[in-house]
C-alpha positions as CSV (number, residue, x, y, z in Angstrom):
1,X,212.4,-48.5,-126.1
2,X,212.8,-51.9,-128.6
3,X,212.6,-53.9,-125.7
4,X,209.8,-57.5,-125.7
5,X,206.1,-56.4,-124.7
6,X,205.8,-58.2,-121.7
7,X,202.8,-56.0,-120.9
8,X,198.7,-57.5,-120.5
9,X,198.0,-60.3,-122.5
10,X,194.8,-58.2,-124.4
11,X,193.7,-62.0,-126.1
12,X,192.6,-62.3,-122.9
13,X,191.5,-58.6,-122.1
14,X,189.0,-56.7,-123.9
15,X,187.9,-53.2,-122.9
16,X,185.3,-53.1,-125.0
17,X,184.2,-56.7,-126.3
18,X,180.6,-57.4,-126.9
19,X,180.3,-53.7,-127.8
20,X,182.6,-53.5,-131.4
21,X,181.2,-55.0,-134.3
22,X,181.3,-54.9,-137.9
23,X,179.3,-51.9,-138.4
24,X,181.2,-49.4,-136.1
25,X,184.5,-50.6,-136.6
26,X,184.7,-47.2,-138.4
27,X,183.9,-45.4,-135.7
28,X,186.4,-46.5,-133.5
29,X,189.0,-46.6,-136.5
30,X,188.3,-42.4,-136.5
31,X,189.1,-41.9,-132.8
32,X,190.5,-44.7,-131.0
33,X,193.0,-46.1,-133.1
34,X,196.7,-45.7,-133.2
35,X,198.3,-44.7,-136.1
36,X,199.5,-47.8,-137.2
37,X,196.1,-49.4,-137.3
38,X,194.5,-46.2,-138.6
39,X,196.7,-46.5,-141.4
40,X,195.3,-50.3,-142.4
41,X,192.0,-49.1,-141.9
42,X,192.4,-45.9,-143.9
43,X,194.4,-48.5,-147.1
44,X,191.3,-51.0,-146.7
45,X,188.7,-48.4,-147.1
46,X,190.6,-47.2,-150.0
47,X,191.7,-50.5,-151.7
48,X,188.9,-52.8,-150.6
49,X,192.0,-55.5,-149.7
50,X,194.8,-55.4,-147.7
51,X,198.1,-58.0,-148.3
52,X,198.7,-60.8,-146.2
53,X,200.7,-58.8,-143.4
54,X,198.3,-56.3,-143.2
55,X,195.5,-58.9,-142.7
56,X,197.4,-60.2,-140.1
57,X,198.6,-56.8,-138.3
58,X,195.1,-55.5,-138.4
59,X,193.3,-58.8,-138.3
60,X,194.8,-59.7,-134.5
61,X,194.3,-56.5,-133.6
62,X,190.8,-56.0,-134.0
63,X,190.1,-59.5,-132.5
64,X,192.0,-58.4,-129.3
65,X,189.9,-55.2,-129.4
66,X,186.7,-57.6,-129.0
67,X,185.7,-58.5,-132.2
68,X,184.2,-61.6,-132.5
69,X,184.9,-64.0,-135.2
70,X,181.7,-63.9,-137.0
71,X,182.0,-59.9,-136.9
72,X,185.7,-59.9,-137.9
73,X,184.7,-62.2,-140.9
74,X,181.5,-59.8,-141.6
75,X,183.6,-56.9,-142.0
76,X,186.5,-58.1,-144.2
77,X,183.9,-59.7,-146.6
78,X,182.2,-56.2,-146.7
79,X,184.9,-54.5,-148.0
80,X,186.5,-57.1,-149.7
81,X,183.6,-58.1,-152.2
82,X,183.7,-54.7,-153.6
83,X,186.2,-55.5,-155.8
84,X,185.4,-59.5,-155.8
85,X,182.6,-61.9,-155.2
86,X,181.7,-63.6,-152.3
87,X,182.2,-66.9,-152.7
88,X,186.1,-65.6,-154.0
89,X,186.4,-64.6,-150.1
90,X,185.2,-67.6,-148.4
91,X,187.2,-69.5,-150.9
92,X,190.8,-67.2,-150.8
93,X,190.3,-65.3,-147.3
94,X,187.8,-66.5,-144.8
95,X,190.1,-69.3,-144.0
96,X,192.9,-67.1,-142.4
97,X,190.4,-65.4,-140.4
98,X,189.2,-68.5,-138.6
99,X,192.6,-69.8,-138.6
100,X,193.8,-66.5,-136.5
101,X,190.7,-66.9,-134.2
102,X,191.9,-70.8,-133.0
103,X,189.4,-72.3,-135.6
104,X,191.4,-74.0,-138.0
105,X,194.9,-75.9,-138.1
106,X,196.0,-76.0,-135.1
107,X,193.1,-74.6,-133.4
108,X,195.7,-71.4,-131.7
109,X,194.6,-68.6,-131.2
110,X,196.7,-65.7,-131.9
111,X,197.3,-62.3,-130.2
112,X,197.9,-58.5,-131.5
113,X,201.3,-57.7,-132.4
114,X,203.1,-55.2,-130.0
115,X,204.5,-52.1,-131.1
116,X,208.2,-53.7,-131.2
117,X,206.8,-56.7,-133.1
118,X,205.2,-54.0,-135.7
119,X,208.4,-52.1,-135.9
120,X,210.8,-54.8,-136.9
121,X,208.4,-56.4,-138.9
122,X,208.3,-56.0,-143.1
123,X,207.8,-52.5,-144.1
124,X,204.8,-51.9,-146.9
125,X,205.1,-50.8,-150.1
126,X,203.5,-47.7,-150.7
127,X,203.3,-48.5,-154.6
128,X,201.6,-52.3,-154.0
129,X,197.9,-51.5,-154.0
130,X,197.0,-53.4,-150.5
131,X,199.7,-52.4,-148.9
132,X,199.3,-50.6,-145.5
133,X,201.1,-52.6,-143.0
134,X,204.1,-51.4,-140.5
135,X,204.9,-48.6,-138.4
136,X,204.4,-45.3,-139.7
137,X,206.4,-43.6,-137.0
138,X,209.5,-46.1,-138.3
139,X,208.9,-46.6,-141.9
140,X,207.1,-43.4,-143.3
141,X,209.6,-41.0,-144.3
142,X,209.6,-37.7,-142.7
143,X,207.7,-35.7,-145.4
144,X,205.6,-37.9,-145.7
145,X,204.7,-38.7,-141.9
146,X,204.7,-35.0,-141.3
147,X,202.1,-34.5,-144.3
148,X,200.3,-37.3,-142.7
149,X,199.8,-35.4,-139.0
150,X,199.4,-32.3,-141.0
151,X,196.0,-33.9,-142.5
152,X,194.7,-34.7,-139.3
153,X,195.2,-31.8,-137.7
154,X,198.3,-32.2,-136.0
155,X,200.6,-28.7,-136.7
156,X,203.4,-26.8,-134.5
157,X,205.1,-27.8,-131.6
158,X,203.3,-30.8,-131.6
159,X,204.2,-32.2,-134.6
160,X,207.6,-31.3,-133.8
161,X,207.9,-33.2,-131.0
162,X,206.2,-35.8,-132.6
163,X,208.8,-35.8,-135.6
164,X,211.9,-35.5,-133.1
165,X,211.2,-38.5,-131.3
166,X,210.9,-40.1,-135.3
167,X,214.2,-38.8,-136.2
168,X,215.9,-40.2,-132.9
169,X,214.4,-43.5,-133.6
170,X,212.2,-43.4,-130.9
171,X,209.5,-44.3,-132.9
172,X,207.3,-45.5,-129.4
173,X,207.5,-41.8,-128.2
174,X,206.6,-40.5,-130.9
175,X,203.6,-42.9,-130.5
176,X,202.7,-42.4,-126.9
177,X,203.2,-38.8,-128.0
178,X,200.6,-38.8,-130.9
179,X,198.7,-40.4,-128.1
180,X,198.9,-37.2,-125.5
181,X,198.5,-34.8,-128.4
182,X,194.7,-36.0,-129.3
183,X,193.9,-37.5,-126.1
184,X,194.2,-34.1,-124.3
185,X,194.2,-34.1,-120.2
186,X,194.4,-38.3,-120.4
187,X,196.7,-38.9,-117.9
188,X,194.4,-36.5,-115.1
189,X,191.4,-38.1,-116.1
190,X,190.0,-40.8,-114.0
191,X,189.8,-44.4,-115.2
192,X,192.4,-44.2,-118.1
193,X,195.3,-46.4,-117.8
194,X,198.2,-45.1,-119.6
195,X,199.8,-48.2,-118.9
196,X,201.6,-49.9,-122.4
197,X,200.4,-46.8,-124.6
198,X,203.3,-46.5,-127.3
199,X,204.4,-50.3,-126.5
200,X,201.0,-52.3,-127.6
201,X,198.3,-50.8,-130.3
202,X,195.7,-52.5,-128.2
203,X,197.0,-50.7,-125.1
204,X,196.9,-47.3,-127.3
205,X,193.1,-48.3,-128.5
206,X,192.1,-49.6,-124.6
207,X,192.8,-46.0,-122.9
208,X,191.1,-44.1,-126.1
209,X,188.0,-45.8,-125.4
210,X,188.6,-45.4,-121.6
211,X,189.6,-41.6,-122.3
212,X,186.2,-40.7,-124.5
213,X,183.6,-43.1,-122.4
214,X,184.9,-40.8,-119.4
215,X,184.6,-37.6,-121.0
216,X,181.1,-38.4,-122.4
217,X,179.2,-40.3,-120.4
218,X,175.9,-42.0,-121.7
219,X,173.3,-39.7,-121.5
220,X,169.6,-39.5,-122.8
221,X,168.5,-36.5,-125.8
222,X,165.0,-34.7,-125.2
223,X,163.7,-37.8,-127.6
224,X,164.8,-40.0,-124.9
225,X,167.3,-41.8,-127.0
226,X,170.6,-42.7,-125.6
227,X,173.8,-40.8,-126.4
228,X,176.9,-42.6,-126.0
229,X,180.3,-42.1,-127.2
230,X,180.2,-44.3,-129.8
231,X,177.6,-42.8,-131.2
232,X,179.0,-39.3,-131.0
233,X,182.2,-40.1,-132.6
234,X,181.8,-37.6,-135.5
235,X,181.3,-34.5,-133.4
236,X,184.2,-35.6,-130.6
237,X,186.9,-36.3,-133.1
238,X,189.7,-34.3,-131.5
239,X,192.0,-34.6,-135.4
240,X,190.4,-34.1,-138.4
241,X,183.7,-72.5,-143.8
242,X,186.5,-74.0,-145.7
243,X,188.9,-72.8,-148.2
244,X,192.4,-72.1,-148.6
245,X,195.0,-68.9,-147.6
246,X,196.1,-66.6,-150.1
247,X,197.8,-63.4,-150.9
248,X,196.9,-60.4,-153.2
């Protein structure tokens, strides 16, 4: 399964862009995110920062997702000056944002990390306040990945098979796994691609959003109003300018 991503290049593929922005990036985060970017979301709601490789790991990935630039730096500065000001972020963080989006240095622009790029990549630090990056399939331990499926939902057979594929090392089973157990009936349901899902997070995210636009299609309330699925995530949920980089 460790074998090079040599799947869609999603930098240049968005299933959703023009649609996630820096309002609803929760939203998505509840039902359309693997776990590893789940868990980033989860420590940045909780810490209000995230360390350099998280930025990065969760940083790519959102901007292959379709969030723009502007957006991406909209959200980050949201929850980062909770704990600081603003003109600490534009001086300490807003740089690296641009930089990853081809806007400063050397003007490249850089794509999501894989799953085998994630996996043998640092490990976090469950002690270092920021620190959320990595694989959890690979570097949770099993209590503590198993307490982790537990709280959303995720019991029995399924969390077996879920924890097997952990303890065999086949941490992107146990990924494409997590995928089948809240994505129920995916691969009969027209329109999802299955294609990459266990091998690329954006992959994972890309047939989510497929999987729940299919299952509820827009439709208008007795107000007239448009339901859509982003705006029914809550009830679908299957589980419970210039400046300088720096690192916290």
């Amino acid at each position: 399964m460790n074998k090079q991503y040599t799947g869609r290049d999603f930098g240049k593929q968005h299933t959703v862009e023009g649609d996630m922005n820096a309002s609803n990036v929760d939203e998505y985060a509840q039902r359309s995110m693997p776990l590893c970017m789940r868990q980033v979301h989860d420590g940045l709601k909780k810490d209000h920062k995230l360390k350099h490789d998280g930025r990065r790991q969760y940083g790519l990935f959102l901007k292959d997702a379709g969030l723009t630039m502007e957006e991406s730096l909209l959200f980050f500065q949201n929850e980062f000056t909770k704990i600081m000001s603003a003109d600490d972020f534009n001086k300490n963080y807003a740089y690296n944002i641009r930089h990853s989006y081809g806007k400063e240095g050397k003007r490249q622009s850089y794509t999501a990390f894989s799953s085998t790029t994630i996996i043998m990549g640092p490990r976090s630090n469950p002690s270092e306040v920021g620190s959320h990056h990595g694989c959890p399939f690979a570097h949770s331990g099993d209590a503590s990945l198993a307490a982790l499926l537990g709280k959303m939902g995720i019991g029995g057979k399924d969390r077996d098979d879920i924890m097997a594929h952990k303890k065999n090392k086949m941490y992107q089973l146990a990924c494409a796994k997590h995928f089948e157990v809240t994505h129920p009936g995916a691969a009969k349901t027209e329109g999802v691609d299955l294609d990459g899902v266990g091998n690329h997070p954006n992959a994972w995210f890309n047939s989510s959003v497929q999987y729940w636009k299919n299952k509820e299609p827009a439709k208008k309330d007795m107000k007239g109003k448009i339901n859509t699925p982003m705006a029914n995530f809550e009830r679908a949920v299957v589980s419970p300018g210039s400046g300088t980089a720096k690192d916290i």
